[in-house]
mmJSON file of the N, C-alpha and C atoms, coordinates in Angstrom:
{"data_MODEL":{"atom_site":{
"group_PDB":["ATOM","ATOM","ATOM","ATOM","ATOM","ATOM","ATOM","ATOM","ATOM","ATOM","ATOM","ATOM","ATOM","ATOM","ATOM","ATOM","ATOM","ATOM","ATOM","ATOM","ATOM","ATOM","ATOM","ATOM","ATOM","ATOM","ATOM","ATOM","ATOM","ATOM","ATOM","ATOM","ATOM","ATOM","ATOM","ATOM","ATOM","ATOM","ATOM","ATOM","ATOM","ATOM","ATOM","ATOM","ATOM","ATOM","ATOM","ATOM","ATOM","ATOM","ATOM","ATOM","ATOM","ATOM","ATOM","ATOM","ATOM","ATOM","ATOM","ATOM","ATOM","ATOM","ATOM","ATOM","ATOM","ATOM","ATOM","ATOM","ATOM","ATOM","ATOM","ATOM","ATOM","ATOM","ATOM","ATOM","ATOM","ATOM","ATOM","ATOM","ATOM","ATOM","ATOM","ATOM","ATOM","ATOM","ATOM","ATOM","ATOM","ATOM","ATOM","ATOM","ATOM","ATOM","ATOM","ATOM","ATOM","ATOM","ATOM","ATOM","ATOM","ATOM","ATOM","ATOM","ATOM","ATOM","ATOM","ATOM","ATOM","ATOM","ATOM","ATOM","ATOM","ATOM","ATOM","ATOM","ATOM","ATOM","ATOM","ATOM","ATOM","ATOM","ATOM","ATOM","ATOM","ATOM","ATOM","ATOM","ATOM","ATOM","ATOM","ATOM","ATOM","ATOM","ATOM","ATOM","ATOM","ATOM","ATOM","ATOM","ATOM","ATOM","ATOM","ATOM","ATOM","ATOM","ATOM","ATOM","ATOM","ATOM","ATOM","ATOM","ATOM","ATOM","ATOM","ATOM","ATOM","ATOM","ATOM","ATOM","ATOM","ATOM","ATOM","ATOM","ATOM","ATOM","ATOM","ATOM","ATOM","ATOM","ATOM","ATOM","ATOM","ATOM","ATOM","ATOM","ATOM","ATOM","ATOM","ATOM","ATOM","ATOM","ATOM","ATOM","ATOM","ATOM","ATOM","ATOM","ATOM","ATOM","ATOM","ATOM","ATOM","ATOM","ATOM","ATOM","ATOM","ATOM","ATOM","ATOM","ATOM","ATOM","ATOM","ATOM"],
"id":[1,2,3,4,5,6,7,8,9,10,11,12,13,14,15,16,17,18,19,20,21,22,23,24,25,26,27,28,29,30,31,32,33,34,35,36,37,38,39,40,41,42,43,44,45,46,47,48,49,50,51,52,53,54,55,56,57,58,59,60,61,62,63,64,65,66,67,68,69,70,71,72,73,74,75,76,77,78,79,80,81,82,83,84,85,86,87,88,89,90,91,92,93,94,95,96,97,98,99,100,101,102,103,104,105,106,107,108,109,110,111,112,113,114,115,116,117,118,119,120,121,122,123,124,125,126,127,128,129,130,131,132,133,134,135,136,137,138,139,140,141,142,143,144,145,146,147,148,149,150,151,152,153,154,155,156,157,158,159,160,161,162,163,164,165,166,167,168,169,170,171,172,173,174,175,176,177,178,179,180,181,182,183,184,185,186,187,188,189,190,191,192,193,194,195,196,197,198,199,200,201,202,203,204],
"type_symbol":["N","C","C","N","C","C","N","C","C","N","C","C","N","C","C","N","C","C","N","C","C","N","C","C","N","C","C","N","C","C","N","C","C","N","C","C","N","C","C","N","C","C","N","C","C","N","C","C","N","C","C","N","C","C","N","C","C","N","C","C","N","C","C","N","C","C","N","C","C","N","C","C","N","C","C","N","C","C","N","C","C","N","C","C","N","C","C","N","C","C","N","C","C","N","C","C","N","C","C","N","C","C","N","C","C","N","C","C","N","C","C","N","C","C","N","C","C","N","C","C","N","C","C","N","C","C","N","C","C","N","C","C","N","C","C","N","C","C","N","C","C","N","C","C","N","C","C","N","C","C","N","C","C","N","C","C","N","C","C","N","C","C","N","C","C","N","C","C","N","C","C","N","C","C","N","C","C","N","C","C","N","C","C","N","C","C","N","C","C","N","C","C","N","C","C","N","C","C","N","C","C","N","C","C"],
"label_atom_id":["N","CA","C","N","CA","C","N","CA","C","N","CA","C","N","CA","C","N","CA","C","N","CA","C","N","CA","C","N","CA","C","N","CA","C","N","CA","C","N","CA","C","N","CA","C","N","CA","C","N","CA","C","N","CA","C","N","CA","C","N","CA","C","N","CA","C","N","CA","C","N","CA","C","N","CA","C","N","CA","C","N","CA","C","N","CA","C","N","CA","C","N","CA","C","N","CA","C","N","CA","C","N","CA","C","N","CA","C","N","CA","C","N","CA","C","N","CA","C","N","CA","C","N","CA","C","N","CA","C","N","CA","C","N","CA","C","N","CA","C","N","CA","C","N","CA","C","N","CA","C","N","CA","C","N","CA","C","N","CA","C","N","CA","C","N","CA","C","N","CA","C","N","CA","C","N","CA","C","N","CA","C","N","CA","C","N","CA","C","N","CA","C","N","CA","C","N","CA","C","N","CA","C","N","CA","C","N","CA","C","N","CA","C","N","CA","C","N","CA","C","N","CA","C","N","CA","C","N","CA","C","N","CA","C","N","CA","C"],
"label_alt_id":[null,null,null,null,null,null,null,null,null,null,null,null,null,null,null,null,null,null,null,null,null,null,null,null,null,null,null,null,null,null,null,null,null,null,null,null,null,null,null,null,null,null,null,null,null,null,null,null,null,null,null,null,null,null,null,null,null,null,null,null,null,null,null,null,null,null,null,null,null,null,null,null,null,null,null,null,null,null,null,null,null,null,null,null,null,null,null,null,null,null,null,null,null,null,null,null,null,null,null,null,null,null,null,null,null,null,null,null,null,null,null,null,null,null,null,null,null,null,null,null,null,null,null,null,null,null,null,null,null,null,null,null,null,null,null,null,null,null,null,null,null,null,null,null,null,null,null,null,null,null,null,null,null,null,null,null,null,null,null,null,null,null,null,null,null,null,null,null,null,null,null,null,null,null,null,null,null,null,null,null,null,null,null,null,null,null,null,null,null,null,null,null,null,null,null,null,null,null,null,null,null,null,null,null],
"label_comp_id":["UNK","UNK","UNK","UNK","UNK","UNK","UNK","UNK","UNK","UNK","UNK","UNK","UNK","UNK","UNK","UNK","UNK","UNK","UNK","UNK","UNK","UNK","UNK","UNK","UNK","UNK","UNK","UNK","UNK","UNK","UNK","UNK","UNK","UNK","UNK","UNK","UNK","UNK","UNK","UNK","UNK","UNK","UNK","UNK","UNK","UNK","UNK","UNK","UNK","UNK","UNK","UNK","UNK","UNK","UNK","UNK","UNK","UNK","UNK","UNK","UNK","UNK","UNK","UNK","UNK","UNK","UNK","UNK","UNK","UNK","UNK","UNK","UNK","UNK","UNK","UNK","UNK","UNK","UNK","UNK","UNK","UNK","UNK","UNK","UNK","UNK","UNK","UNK","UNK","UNK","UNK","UNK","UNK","UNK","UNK","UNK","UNK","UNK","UNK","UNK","UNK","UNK","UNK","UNK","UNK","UNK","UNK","UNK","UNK","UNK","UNK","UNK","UNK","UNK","UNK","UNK","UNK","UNK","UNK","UNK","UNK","UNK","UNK","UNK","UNK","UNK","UNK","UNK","UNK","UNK","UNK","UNK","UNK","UNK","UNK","UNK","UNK","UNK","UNK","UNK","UNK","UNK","UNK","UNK","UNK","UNK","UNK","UNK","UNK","UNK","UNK","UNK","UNK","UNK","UNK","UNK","UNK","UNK","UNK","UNK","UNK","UNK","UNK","UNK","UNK","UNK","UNK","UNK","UNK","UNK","UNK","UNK","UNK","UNK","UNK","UNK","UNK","UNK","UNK","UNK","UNK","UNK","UNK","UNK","UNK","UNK","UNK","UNK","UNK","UNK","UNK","UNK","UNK","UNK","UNK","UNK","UNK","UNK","UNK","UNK","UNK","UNK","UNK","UNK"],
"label_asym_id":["A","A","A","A","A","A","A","A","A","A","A","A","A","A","A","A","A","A","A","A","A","A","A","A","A","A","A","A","A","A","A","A","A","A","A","A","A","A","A","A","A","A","A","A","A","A","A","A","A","A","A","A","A","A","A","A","A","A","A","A","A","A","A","A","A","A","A","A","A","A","A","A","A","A","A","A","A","A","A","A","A","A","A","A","A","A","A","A","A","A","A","A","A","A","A","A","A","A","A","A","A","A","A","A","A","A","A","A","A","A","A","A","A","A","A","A","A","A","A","A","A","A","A","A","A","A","A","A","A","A","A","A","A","A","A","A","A","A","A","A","A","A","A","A","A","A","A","A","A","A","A","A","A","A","A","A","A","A","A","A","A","A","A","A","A","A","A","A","A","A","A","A","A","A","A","A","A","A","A","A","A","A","A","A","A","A","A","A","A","A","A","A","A","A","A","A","A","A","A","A","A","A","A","A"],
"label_entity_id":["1","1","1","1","1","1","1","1","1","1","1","1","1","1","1","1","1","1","1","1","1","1","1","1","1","1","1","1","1","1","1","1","1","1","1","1","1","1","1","1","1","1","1","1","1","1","1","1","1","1","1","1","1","1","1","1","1","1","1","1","1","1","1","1","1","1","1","1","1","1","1","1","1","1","1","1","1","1","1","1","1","1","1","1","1","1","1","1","1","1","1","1","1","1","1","1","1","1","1","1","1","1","1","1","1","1","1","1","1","1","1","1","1","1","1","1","1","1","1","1","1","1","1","1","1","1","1","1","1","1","1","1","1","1","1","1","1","1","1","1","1","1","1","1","1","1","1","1","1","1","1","1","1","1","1","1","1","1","1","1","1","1","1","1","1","1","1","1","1","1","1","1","1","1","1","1","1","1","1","1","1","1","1","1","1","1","1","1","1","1","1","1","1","1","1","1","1","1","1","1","1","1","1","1"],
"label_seq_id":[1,1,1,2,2,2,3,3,3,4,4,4,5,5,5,6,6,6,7,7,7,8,8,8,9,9,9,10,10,10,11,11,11,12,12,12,13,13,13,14,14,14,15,15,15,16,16,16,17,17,17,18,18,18,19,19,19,20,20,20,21,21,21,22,22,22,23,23,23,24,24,24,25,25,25,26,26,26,27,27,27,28,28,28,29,29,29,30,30,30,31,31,31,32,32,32,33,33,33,34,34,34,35,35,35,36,36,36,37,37,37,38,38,38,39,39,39,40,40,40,41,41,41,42,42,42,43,43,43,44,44,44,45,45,45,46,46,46,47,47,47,48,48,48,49,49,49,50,50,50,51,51,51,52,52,52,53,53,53,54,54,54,55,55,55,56,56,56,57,57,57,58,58,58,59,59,59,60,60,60,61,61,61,62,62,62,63,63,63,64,64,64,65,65,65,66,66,66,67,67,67,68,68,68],
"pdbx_PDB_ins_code":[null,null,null,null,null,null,null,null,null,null,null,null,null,null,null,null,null,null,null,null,null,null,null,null,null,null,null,null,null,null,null,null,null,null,null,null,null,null,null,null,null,null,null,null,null,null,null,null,null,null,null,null,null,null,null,null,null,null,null,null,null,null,null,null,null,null,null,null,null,null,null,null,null,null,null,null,null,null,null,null,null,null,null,null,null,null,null,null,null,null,null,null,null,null,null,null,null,null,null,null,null,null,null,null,null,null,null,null,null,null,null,null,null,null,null,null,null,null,null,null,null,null,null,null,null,null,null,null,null,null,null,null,null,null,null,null,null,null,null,null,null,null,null,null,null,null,null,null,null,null,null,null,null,null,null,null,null,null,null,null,null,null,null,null,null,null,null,null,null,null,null,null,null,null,null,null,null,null,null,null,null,null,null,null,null,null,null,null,null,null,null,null,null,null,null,null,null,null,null,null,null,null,null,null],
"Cartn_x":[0.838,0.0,0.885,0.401,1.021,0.53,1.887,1.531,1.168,0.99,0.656,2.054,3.043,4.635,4.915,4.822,5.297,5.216,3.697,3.527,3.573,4.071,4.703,5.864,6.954,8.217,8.114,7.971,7.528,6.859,6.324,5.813,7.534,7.597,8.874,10.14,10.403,11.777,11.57,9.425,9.381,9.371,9.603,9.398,10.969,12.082,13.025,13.759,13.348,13.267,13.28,12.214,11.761,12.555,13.545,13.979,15.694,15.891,17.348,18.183,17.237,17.691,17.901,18.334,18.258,19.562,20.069,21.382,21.241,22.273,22.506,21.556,21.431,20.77,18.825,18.765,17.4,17.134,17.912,16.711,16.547,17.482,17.325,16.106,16.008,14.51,13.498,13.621,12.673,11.956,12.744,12.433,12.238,12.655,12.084,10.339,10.346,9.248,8.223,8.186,7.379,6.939,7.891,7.735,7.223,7.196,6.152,4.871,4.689,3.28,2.335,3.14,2.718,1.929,2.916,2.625,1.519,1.06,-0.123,-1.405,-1.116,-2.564,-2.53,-1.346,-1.983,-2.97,-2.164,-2.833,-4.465,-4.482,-5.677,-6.937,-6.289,-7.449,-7.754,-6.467,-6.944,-7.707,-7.793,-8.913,-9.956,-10.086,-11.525,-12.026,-11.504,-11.787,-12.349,-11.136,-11.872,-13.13,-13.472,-14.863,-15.862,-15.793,-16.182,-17.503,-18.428,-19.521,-20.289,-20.287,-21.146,-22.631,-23.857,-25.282,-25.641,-26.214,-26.676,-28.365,-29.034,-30.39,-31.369,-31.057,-31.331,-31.632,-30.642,-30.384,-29.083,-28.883,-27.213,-26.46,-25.357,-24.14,-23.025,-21.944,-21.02,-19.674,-18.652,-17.358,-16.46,-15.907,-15.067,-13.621,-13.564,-12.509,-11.024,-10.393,-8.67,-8.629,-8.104,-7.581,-6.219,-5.934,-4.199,-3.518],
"Cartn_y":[-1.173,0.0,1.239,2.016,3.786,4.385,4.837,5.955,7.112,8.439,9.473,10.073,9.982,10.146,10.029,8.539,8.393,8.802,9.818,9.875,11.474,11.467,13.369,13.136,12.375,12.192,12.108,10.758,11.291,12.224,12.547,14.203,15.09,15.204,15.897,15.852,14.377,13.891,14.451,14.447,14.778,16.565,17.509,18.651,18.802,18.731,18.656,18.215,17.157,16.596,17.644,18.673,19.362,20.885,20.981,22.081,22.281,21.585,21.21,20.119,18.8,17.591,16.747,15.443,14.273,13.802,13.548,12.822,11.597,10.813,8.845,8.563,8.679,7.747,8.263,9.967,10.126,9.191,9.24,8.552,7.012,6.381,5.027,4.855,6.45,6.174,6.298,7.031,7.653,6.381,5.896,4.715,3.565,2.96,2.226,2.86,3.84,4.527,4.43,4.652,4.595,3.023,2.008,0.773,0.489,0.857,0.241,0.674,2.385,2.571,2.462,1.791,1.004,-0.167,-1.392,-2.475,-2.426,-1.254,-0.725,-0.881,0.226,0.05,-0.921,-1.759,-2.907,-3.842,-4.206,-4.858,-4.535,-3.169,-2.499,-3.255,-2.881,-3.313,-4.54,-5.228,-6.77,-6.841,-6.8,-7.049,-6.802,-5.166,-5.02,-5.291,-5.925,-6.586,-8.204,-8.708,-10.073,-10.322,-9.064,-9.068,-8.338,-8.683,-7.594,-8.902,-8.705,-9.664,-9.406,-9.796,-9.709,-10.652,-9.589,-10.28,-10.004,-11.543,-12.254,-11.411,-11.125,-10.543,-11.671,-13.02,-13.842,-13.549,-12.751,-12.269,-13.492,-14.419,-14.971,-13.868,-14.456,-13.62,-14.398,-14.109,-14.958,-13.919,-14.545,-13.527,-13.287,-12.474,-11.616,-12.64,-13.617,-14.225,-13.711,-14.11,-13.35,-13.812,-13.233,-13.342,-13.493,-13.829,-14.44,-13.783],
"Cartn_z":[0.0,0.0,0.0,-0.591,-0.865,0.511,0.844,1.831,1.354,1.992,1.304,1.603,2.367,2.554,0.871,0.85,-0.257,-1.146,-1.713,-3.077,-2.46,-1.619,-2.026,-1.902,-1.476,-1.973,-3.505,-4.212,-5.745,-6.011,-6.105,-6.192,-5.891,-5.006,-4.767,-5.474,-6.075,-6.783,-8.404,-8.437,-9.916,-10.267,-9.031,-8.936,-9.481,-8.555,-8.472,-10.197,-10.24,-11.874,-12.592,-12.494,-13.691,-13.527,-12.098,-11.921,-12.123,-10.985,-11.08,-10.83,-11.432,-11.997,-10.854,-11.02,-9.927,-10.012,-8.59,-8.687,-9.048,-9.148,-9.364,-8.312,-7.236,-6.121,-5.773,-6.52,-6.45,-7.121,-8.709,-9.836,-9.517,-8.88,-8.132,-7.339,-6.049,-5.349,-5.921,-7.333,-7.849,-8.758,-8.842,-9.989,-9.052,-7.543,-6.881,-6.518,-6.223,-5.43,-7.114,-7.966,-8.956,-9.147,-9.23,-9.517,-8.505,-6.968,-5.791,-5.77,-6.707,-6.653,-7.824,-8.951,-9.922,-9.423,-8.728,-8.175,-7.601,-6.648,-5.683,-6.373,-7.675,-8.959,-9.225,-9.493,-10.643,-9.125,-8.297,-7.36,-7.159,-6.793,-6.553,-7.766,-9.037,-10.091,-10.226,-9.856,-9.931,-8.814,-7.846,-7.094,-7.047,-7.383,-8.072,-9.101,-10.15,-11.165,-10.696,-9.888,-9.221,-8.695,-8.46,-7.164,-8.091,-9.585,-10.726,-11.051,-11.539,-12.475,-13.199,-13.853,-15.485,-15.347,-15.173,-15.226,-16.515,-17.059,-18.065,-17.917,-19.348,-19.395,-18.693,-18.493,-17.745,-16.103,-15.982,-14.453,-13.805,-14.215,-13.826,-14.006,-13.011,-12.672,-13.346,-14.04,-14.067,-13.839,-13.622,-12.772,-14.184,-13.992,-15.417,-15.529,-16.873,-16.71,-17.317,-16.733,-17.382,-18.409,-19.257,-21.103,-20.934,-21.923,-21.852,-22.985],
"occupancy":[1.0,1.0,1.0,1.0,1.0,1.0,1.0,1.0,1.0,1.0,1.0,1.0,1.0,1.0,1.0,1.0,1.0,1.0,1.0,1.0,1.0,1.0,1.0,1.0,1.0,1.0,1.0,1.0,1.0,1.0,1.0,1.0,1.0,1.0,1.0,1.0,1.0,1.0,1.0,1.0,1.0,1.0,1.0,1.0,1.0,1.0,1.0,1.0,1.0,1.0,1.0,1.0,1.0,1.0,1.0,1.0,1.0,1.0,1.0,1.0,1.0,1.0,1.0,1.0,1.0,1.0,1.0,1.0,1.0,1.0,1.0,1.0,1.0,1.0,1.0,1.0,1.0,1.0,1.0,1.0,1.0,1.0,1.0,1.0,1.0,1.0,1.0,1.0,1.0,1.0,1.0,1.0,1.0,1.0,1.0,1.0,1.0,1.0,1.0,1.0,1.0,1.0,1.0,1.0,1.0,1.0,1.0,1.0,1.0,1.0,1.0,1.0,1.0,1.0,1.0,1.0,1.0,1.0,1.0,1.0,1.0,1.0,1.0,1.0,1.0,1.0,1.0,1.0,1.0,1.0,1.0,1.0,1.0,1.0,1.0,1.0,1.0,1.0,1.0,1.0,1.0,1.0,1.0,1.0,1.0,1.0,1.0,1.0,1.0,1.0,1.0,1.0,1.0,1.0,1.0,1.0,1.0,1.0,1.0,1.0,1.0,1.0,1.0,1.0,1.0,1.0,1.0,1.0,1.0,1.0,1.0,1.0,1.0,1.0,1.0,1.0,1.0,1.0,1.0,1.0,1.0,1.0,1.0,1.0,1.0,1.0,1.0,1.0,1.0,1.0,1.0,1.0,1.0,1.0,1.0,1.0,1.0,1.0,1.0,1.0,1.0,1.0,1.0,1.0],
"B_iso_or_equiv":[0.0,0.0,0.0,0.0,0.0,0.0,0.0,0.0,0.0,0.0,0.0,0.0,0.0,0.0,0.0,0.0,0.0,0.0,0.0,0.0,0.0,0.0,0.0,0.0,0.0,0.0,0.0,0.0,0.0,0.0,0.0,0.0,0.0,0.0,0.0,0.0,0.0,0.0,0.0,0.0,0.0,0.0,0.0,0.0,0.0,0.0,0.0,0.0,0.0,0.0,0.0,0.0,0.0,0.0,0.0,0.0,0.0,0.0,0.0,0.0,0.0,0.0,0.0,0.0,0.0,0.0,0.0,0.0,0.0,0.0,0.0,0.0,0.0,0.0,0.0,0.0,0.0,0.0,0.0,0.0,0.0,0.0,0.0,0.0,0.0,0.0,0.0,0.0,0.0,0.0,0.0,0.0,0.0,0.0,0.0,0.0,0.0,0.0,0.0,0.0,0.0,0.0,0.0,0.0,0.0,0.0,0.0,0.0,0.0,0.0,0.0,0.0,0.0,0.0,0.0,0.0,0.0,0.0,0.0,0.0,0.0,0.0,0.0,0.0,0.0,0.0,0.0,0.0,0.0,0.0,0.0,0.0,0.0,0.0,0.0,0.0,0.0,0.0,0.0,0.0,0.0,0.0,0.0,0.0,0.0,0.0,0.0,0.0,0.0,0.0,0.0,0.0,0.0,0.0,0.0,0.0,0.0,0.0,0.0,0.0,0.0,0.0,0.0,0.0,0.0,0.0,0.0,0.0,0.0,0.0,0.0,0.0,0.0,0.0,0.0,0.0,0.0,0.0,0.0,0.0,0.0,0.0,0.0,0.0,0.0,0.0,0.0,0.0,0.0,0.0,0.0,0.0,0.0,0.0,0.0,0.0,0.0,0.0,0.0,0.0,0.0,0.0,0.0,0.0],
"pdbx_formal_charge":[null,null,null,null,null,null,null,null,null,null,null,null,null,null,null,null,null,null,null,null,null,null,null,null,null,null,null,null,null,null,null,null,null,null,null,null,null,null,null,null,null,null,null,null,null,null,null,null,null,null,null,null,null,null,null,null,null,null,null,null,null,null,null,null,null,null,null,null,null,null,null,null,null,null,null,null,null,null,null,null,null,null,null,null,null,null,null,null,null,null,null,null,null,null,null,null,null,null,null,null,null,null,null,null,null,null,null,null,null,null,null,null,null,null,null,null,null,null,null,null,null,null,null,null,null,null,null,null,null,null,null,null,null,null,null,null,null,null,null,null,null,null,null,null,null,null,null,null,null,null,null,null,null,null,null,null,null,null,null,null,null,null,null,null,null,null,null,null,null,null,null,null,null,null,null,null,null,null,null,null,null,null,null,null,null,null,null,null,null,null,null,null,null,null,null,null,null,null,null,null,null,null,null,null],
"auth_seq_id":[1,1,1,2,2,2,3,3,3,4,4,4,5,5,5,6,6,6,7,7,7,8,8,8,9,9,9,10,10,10,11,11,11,12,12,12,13,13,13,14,14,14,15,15,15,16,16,16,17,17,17,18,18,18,19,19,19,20,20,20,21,21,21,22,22,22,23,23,23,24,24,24,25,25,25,26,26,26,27,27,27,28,28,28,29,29,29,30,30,30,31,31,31,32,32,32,33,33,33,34,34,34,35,35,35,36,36,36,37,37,37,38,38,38,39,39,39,40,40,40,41,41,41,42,42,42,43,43,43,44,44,44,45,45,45,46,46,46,47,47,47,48,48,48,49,49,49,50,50,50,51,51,51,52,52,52,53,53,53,54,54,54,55,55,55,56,56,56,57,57,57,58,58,58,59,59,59,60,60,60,61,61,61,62,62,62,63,63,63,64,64,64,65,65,65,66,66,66,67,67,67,68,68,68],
"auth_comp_id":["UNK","UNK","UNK","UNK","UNK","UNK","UNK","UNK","UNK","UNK","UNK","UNK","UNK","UNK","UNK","UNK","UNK","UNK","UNK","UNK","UNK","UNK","UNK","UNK","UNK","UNK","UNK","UNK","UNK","UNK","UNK","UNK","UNK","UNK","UNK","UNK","UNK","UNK","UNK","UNK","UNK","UNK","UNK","UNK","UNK","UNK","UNK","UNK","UNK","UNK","UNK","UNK","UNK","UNK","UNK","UNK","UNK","UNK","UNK","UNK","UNK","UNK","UNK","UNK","UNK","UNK","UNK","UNK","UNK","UNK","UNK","UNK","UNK","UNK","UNK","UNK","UNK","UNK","UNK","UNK","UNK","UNK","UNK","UNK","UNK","UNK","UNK","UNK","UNK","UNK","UNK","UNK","UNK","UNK","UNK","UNK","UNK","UNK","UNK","UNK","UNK","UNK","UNK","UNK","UNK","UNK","UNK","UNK","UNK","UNK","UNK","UNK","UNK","UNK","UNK","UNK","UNK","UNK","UNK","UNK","UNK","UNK","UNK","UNK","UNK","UNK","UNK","UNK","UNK","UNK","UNK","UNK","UNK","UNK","UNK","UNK","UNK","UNK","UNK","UNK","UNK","UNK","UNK","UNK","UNK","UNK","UNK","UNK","UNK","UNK","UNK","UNK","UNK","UNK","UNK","UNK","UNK","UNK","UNK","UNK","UNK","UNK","UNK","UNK","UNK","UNK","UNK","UNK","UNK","UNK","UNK","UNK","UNK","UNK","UNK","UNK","UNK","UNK","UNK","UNK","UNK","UNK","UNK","UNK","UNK","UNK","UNK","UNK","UNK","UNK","UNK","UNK","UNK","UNK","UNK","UNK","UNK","UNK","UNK","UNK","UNK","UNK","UNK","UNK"],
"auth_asym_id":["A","A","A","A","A","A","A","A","A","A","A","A","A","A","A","A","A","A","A","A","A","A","A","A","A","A","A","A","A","A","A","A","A","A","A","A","A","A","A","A","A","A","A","A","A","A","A","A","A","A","A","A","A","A","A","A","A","A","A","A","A","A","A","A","A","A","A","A","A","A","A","A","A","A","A","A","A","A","A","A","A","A","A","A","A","A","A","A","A","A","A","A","A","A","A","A","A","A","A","A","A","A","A","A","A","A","A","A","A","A","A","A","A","A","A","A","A","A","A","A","A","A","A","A","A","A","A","A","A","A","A","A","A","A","A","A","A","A","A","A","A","A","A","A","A","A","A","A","A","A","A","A","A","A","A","A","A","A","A","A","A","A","A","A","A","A","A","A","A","A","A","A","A","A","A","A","A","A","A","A","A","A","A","A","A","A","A","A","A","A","A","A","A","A","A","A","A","A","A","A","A","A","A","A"],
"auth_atom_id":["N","CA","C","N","CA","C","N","CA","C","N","CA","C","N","CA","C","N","CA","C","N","CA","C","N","CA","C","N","CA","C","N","CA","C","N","CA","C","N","CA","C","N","CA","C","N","CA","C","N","CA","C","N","CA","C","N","CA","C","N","CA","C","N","CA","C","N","CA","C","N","CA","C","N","CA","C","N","CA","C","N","CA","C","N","CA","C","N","CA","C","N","CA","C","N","CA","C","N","CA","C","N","CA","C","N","CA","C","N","CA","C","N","CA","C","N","CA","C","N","CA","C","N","CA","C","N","CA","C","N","CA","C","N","CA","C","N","CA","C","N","CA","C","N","CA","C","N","CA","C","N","CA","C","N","CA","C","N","CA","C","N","CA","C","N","CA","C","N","CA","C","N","CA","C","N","CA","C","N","CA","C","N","CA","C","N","CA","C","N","CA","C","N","CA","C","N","CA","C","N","CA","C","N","CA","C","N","CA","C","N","CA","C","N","CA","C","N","CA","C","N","CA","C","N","CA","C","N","CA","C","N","CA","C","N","CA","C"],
"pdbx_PDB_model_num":[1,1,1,1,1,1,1,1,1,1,1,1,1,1,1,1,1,1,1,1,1,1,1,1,1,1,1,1,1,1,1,1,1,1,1,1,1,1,1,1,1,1,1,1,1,1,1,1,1,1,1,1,1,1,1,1,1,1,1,1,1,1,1,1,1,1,1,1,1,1,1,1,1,1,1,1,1,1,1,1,1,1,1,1,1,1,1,1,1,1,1,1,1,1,1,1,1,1,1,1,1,1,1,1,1,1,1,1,1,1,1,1,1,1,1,1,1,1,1,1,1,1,1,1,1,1,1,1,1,1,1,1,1,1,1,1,1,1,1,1,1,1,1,1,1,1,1,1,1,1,1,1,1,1,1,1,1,1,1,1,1,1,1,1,1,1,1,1,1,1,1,1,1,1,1,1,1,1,1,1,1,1,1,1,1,1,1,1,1,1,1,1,1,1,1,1,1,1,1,1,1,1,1,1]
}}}
């Protein structure tokens, strides 16, 4: 889970970014801290996608299957 720390540090590394640039070890946090709050969404959607269902004009329910 994303803290809200966290996404004003990014926020902060991407301010900085746009002003007067990132050392070797920001763009390291910057690029860990993006890839953990990536991970966060994707997680997030898969779950609400899991708990997602599709009713048939029938009125059945059937659950949304993964595509490959």
């Amino acid at each position: 889970m994303i803290t809200q720390e966290t996404l004003d540090r990014i926020n902060e590394l991407a301010r900085k970014a746009k002003t007067t640039g990132l050392t070797l070890e920001e763009l390291a946090e910057r690029d860990t801290l993006r890839r953990a709050y990536l991970d966060a969404v994707k997680a997030s959607l898969t779950a609400q996608l899991d708990n997602t269902y599709i009713v048939a004009p029938d009125g059945s329910k059937r659950r949304l299957s993964q595509k490959d």
